[in-house]
PDB file of N, CA, C and O in Angstrom:
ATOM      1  N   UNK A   1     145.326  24.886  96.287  1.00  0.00           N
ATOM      2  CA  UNK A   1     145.043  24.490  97.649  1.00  0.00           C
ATOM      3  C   UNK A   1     144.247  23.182  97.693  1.00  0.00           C
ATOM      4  O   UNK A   1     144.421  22.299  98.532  1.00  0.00           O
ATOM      5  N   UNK A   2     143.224  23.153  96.551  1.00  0.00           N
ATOM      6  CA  UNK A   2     142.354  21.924  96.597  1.00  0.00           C
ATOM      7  C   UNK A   2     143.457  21.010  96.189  1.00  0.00           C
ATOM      8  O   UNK A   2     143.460  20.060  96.972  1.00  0.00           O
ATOM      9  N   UNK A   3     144.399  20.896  95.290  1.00  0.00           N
ATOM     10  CA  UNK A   3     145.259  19.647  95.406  1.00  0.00           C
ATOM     11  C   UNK A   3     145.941  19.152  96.285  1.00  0.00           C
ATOM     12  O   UNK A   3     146.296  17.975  96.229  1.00  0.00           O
ATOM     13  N   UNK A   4     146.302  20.063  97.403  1.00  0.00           N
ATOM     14  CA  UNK A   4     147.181  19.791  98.379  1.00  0.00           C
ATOM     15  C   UNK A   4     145.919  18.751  99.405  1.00  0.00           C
ATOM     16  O   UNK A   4     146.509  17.842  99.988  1.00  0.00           O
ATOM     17  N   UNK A   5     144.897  18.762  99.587  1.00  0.00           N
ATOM     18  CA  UNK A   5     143.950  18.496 100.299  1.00  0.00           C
ATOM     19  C   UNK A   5     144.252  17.211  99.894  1.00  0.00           C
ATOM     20  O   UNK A   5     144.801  16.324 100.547  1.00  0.00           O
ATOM     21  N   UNK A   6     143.615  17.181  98.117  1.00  0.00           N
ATOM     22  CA  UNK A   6     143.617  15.915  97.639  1.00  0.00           C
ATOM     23  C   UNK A   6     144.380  14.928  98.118  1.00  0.00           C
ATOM     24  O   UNK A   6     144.154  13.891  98.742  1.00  0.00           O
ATOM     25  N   UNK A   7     145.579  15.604  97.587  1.00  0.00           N
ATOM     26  CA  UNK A   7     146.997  14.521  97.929  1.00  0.00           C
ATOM     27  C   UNK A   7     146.947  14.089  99.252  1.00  0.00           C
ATOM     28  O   UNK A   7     146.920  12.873  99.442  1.00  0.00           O
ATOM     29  N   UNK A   8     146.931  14.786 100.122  1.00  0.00           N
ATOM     30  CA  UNK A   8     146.852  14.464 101.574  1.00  0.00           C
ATOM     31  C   UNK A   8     145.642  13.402 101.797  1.00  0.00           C
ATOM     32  O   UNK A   8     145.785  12.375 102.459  1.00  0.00           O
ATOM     33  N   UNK A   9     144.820  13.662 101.362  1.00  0.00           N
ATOM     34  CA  UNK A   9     143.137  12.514 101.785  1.00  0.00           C
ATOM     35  C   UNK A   9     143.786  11.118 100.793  1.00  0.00           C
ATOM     36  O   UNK A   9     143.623  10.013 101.310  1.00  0.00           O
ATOM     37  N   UNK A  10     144.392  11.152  99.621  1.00  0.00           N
ATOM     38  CA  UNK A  10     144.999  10.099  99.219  1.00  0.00           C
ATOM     39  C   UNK A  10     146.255   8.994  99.717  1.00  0.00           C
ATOM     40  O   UNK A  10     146.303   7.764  99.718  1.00  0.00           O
ATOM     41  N   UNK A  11     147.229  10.054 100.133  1.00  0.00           N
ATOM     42  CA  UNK A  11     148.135   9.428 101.130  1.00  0.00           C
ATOM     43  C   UNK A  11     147.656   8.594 102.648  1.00  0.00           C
ATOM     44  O   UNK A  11     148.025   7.529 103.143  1.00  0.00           O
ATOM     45  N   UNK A  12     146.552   9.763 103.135  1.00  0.00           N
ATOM     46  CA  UNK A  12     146.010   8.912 103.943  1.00  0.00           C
ATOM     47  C   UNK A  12     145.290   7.772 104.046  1.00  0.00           C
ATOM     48  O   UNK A  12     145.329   6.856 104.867  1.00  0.00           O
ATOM     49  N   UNK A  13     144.531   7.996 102.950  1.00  0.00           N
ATOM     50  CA  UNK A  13     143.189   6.510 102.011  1.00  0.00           C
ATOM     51  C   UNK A  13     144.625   5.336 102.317  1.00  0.00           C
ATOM     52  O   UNK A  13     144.788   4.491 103.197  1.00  0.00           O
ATOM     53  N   UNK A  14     145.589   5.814 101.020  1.00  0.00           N
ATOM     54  CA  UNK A  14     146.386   4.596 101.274  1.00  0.00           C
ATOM     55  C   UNK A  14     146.919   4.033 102.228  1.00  0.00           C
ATOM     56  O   UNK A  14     146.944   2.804 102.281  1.00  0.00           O
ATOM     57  N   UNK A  15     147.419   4.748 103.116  1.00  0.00           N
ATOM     58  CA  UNK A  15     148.111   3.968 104.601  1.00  0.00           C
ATOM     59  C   UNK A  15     147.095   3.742 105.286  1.00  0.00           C
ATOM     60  O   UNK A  15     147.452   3.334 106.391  1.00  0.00           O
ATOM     61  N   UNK A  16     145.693   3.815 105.170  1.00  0.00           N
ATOM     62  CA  UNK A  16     144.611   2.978 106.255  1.00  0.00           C
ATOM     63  C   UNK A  16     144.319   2.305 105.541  1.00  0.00           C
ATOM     64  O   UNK A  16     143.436   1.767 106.210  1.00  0.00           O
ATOM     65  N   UNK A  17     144.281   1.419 103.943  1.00  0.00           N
ATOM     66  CA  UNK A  17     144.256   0.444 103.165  1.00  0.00           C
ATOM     67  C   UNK A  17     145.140  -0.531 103.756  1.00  0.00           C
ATOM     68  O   UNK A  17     144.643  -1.410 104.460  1.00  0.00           O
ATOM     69  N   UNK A  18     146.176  -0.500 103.595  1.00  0.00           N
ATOM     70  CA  UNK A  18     147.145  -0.923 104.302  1.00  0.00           C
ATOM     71  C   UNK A  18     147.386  -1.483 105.623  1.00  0.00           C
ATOM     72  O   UNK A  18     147.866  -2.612 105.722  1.00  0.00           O
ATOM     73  N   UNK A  19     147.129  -0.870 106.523  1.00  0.00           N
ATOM     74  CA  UNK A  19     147.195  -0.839 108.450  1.00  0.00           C
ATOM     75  C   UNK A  19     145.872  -1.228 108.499  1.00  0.00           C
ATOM     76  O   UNK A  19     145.806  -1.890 109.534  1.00  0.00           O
ATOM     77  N   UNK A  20     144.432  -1.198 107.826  1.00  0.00           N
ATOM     78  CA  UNK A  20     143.365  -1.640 109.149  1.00  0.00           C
ATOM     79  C   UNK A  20     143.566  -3.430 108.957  1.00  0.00           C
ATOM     80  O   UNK A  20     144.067  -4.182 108.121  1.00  0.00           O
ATOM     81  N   UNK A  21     142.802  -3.565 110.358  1.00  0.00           N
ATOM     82  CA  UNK A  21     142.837  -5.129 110.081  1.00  0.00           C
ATOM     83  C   UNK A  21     141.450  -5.791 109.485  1.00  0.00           C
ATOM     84  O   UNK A  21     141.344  -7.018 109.466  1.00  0.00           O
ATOM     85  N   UNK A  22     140.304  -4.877 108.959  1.00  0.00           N
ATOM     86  CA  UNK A  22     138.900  -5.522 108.476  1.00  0.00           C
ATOM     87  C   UNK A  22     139.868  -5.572 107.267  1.00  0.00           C
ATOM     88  O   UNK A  22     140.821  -4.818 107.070  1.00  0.00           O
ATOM     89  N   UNK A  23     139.516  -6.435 106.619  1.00  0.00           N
ATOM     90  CA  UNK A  23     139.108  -6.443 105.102  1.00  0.00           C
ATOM     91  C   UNK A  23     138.438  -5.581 104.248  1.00  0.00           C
ATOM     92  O   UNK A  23     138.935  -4.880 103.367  1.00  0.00           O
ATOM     93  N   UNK A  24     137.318  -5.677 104.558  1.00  0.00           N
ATOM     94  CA  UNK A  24     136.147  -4.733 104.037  1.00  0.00           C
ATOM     95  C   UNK A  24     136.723  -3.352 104.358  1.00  0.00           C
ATOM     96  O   UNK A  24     136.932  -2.617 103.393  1.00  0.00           O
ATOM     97  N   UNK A  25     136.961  -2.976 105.382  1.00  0.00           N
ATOM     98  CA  UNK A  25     137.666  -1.657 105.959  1.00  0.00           C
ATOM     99  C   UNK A  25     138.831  -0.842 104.537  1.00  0.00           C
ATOM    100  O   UNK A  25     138.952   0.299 104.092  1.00  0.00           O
ATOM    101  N   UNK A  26     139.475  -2.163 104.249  1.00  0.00           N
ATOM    102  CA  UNK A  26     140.234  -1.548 103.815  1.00  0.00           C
ATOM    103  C   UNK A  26     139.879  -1.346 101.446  1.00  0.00           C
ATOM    104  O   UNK A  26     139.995  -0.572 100.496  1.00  0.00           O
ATOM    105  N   UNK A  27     139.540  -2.404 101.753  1.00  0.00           N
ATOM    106  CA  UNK A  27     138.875  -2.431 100.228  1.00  0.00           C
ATOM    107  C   UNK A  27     138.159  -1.313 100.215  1.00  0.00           C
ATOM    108  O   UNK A  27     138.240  -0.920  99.051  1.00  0.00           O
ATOM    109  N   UNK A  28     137.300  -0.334 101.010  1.00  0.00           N
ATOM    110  CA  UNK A  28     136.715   0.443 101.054  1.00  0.00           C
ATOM    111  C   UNK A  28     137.634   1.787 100.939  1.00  0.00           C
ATOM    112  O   UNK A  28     137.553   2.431  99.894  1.00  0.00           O
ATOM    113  N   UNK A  29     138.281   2.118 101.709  1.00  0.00           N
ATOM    114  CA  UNK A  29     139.784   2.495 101.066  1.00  0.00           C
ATOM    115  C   UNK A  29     140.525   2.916 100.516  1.00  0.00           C
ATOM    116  O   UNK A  29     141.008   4.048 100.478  1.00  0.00           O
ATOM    117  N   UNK A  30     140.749   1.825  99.894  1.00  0.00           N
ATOM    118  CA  UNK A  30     141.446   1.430  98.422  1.00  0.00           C
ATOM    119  C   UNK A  30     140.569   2.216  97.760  1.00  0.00           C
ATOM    120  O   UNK A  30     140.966   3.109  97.012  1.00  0.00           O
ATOM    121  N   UNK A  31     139.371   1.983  97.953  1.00  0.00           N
ATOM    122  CA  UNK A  31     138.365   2.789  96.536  1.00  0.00           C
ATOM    123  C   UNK A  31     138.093   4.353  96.451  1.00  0.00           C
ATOM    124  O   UNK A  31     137.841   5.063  95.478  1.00  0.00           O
ATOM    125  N   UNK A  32     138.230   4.645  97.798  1.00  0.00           N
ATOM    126  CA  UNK A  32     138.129   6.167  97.943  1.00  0.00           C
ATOM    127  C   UNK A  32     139.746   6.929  97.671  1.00  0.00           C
ATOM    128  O   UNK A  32     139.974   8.129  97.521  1.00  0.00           O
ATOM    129  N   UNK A  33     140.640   5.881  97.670  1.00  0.00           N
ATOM    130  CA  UNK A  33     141.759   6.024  97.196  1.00  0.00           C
ATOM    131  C   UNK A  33     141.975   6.615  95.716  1.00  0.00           C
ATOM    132  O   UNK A  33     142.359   7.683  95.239  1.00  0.00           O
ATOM    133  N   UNK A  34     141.419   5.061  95.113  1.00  0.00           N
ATOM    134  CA  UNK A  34     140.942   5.237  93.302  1.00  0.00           C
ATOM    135  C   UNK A  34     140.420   6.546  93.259  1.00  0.00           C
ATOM    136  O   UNK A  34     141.069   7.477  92.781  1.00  0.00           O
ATOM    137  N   UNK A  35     138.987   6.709  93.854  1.00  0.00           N
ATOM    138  CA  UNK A  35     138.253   7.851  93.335  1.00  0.00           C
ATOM    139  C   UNK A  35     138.802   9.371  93.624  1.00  0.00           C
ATOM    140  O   UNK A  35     138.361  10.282  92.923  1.00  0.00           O
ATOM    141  N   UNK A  36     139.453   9.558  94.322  1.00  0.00           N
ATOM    142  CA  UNK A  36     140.314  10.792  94.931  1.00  0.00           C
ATOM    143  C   UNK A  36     141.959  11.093  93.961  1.00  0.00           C
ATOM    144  O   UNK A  36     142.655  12.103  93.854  1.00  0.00           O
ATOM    145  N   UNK A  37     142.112   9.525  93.324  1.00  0.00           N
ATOM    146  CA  UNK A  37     143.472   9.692  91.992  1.00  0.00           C
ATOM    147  C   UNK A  37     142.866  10.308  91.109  1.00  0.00           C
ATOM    148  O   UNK A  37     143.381  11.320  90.632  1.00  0.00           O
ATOM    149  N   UNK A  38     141.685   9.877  90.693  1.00  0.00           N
ATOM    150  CA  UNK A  38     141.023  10.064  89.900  1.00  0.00           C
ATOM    151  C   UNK A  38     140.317  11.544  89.533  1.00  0.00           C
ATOM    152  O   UNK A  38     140.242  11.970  88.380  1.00  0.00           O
ATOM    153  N   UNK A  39     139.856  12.194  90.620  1.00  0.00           N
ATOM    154  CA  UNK A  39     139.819  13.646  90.610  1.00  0.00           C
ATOM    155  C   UNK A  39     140.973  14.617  90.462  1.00  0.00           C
ATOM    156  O   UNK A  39     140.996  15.656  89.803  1.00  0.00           O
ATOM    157  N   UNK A  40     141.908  14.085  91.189  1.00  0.00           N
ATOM    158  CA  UNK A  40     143.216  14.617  90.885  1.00  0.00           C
ATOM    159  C   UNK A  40     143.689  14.574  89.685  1.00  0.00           C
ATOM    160  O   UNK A  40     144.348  15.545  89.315  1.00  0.00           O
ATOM    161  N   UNK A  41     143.499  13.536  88.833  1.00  0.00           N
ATOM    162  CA  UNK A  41     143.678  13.900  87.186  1.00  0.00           C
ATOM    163  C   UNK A  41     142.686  14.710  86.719  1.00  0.00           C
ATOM    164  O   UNK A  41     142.985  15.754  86.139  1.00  0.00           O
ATOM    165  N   UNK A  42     141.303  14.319  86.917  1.00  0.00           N
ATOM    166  CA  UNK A  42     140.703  15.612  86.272  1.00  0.00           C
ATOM    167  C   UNK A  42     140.560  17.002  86.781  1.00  0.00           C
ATOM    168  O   UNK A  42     139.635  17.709  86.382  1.00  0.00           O
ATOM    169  N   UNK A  43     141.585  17.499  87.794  1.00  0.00           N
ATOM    170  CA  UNK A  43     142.039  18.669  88.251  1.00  0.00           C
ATOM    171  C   UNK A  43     143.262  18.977  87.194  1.00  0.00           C
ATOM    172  O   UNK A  43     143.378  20.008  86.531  1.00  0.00           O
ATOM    173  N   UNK A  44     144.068  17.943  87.193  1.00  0.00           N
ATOM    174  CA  UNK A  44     144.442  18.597  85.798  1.00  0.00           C
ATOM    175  C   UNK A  44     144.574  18.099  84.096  1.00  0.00           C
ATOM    176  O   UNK A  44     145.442  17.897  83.247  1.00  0.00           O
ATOM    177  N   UNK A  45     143.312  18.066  84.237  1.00  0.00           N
ATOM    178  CA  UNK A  45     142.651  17.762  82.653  1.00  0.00           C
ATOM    179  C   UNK A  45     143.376  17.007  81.846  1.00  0.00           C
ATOM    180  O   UNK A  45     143.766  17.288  80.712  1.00  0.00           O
ATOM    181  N   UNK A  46     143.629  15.578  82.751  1.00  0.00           N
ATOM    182  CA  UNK A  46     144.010  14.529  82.120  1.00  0.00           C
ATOM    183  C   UNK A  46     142.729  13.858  82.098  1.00  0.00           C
ATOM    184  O   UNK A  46     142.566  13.150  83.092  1.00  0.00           O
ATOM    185  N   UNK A  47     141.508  13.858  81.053  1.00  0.00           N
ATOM    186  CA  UNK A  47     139.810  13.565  81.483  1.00  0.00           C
ATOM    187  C   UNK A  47     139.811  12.154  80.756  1.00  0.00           C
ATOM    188  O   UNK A  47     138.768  11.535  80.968  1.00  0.00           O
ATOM    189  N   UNK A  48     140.772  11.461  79.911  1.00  0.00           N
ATOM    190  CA  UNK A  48     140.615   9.948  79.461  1.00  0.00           C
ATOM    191  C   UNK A  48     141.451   9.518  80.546  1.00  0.00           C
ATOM    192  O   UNK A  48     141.140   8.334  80.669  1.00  0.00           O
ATOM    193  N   UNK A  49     142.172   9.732  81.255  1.00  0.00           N
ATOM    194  CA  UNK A  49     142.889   8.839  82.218  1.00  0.00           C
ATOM    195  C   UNK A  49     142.091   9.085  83.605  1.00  0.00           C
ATOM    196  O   UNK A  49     141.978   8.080  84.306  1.00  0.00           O
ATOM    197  N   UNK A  50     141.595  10.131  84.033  1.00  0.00           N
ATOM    198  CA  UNK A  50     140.430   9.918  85.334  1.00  0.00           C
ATOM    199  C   UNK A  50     139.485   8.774  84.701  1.00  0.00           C
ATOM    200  O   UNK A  50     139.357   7.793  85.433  1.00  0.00           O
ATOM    201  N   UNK A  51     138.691   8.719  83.267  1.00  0.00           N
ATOM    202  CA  UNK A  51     137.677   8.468  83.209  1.00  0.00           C
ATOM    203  C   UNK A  51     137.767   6.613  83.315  1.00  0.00           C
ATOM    204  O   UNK A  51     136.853   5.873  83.680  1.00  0.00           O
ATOM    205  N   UNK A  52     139.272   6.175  82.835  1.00  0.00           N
ATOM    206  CA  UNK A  52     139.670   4.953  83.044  1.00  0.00           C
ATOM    207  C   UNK A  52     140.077   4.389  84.828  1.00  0.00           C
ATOM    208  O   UNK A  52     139.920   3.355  85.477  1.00  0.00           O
ATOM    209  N   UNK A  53     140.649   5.727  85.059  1.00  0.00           N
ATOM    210  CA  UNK A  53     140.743   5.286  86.730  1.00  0.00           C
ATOM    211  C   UNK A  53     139.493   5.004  87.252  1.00  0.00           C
ATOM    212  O   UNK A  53     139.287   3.955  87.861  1.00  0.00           O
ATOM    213  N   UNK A  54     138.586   5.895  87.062  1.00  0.00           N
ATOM    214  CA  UNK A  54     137.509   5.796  87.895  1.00  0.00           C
ATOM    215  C   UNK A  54     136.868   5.172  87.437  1.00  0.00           C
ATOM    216  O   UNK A  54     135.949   4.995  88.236  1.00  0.00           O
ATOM    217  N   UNK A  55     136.617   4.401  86.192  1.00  0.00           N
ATOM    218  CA  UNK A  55     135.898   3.140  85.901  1.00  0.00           C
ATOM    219  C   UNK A  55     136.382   1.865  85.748  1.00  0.00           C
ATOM    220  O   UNK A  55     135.774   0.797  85.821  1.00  0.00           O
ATOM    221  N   UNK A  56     137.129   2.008  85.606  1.00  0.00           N
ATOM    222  CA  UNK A  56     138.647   0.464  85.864  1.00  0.00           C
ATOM    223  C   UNK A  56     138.328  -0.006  87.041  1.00  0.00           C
ATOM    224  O   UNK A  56     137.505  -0.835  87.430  1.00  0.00           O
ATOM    225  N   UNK A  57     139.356   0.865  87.703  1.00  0.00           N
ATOM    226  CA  UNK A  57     140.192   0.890  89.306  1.00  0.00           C
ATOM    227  C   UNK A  57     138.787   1.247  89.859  1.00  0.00           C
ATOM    228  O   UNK A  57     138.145   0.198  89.923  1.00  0.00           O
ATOM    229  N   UNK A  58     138.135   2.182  90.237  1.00  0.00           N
ATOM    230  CA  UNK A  58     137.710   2.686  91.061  1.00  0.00           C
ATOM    231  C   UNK A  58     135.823   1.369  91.161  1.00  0.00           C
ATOM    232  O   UNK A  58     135.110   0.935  92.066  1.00  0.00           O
ATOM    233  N   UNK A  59     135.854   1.279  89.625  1.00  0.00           N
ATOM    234  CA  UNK A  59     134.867   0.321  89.553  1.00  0.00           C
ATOM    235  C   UNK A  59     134.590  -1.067  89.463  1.00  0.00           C
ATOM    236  O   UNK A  59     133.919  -1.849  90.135  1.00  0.00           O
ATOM    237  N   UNK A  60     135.522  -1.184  88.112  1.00  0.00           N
ATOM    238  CA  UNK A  60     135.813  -3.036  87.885  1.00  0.00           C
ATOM    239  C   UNK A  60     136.173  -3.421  89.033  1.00  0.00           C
ATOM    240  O   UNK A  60     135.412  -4.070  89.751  1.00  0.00           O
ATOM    241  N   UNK A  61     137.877  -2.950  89.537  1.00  0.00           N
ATOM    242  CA  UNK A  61     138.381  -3.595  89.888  1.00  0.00           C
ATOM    243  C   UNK A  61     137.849  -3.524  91.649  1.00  0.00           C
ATOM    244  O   UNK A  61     138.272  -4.480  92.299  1.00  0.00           O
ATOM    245  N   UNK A  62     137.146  -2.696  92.299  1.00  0.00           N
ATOM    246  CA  UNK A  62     136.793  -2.832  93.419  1.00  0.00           C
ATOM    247  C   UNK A  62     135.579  -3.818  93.708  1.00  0.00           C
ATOM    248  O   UNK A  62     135.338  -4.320  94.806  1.00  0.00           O
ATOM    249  N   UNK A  63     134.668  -4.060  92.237  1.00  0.00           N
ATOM    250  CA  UNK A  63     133.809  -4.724  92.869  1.00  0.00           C
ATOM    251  C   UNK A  63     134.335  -6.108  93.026  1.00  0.00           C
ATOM    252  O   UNK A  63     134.101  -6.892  93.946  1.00  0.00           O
ATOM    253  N   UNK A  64     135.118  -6.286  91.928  1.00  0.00           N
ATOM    254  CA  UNK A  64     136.210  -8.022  92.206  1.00  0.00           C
ATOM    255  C   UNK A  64     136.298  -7.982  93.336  1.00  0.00           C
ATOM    256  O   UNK A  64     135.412  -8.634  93.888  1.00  0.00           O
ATOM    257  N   UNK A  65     137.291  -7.285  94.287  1.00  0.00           N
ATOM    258  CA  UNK A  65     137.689  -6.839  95.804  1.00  0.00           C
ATOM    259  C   UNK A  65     136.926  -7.512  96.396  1.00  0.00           C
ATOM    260  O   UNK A  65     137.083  -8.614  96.922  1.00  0.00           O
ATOM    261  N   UNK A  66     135.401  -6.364  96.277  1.00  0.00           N
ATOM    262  CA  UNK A  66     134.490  -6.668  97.449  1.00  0.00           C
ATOM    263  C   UNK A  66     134.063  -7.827  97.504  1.00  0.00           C
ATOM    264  O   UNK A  66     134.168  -8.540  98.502  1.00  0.00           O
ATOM    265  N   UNK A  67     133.360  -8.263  96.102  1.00  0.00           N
ATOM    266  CA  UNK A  67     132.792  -9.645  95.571  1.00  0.00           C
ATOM    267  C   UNK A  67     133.599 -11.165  96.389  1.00  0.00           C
ATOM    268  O   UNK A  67     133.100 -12.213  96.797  1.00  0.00           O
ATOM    269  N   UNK A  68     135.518 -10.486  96.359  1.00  0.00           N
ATOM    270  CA  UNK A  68     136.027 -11.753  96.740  1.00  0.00           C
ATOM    271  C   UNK A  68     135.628 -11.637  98.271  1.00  0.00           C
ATOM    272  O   UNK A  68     134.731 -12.318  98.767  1.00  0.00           O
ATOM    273  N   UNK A  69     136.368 -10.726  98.958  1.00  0.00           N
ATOM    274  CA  UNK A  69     135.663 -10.272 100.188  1.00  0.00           C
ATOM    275  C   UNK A  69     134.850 -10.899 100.881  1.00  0.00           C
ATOM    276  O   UNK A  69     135.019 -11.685 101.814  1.00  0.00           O
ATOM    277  N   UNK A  70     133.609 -10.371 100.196  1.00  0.00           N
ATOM    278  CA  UNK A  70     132.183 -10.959 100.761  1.00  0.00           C
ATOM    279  C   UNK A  70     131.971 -12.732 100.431  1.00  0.00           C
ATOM    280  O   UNK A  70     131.268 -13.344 101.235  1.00  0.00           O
ATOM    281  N   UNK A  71     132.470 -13.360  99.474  1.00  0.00           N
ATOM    282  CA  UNK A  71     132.457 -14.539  99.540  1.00  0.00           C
ATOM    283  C   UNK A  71     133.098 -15.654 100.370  1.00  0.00           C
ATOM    284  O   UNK A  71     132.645 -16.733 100.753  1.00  0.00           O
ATOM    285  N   UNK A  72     134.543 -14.943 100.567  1.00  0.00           N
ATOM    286  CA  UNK A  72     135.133 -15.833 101.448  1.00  0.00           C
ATOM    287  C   UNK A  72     134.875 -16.286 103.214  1.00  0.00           C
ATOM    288  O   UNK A  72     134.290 -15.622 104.069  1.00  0.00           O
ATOM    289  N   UNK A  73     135.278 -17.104 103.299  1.00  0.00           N
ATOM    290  CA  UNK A  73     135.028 -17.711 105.430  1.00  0.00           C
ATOM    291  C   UNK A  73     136.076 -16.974 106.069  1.00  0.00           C
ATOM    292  O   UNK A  73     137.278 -17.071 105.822  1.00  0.00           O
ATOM    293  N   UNK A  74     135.610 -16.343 106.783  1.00  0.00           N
ATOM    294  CA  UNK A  74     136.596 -15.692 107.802  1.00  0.00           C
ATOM    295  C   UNK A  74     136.342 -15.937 109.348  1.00  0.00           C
ATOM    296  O   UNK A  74     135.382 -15.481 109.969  1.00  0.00           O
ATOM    297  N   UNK A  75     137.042 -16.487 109.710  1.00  0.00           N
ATOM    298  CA  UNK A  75     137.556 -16.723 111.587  1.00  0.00           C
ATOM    299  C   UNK A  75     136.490 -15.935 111.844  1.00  0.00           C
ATOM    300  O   UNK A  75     136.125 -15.234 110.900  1.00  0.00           O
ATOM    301  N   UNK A  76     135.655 -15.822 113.246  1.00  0.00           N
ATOM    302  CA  UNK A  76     135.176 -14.940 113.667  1.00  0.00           C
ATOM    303  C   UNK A  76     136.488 -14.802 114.932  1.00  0.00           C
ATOM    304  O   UNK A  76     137.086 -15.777 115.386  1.00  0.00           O
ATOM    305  N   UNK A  77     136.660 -13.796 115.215  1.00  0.00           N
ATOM    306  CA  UNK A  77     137.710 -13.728 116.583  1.00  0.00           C
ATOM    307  C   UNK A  77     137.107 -13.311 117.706  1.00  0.00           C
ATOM    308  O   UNK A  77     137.748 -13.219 118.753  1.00  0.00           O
TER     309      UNK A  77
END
């Protein structure tokens, strides 16, 4: 039952990654995305491939994200 949840809070993470229009909104996201794949492998005791998702993806590669994110000029509208 807890996987079915999972999957569902993941499918959703991803299509509001996708559709919002912040930036930040969605990089944020994306990461709860990562971290929710990532439990889902260690639900089923794949524990070197969560431990790379969730420190890769869920870490490296989100703070790049945010880092670019927060540096760049954006329009105010």
């Amino acid at each position: 039952m807890i996987e079915l949840v999972l999957i569902a809070a993941a499918i959703v993470l991803a299509i509001l990654a996708v559709e919002l229009k912040s930036l930040l909104q969605s990089v944020v996201c994306l990461c709860g995305m990562c971290i929710v794949l990532g439990v889902l492998f260690g639900i089923l005791n794949a524990l070197y491939v969560m431990a790379f998702q969730l420190l890769i993806y869920a870490g490296a590669t989100m703070v790049l994200f945010l880092s670019v994110v927060m540096l760049t000029e954006r329009d105010e509208e």
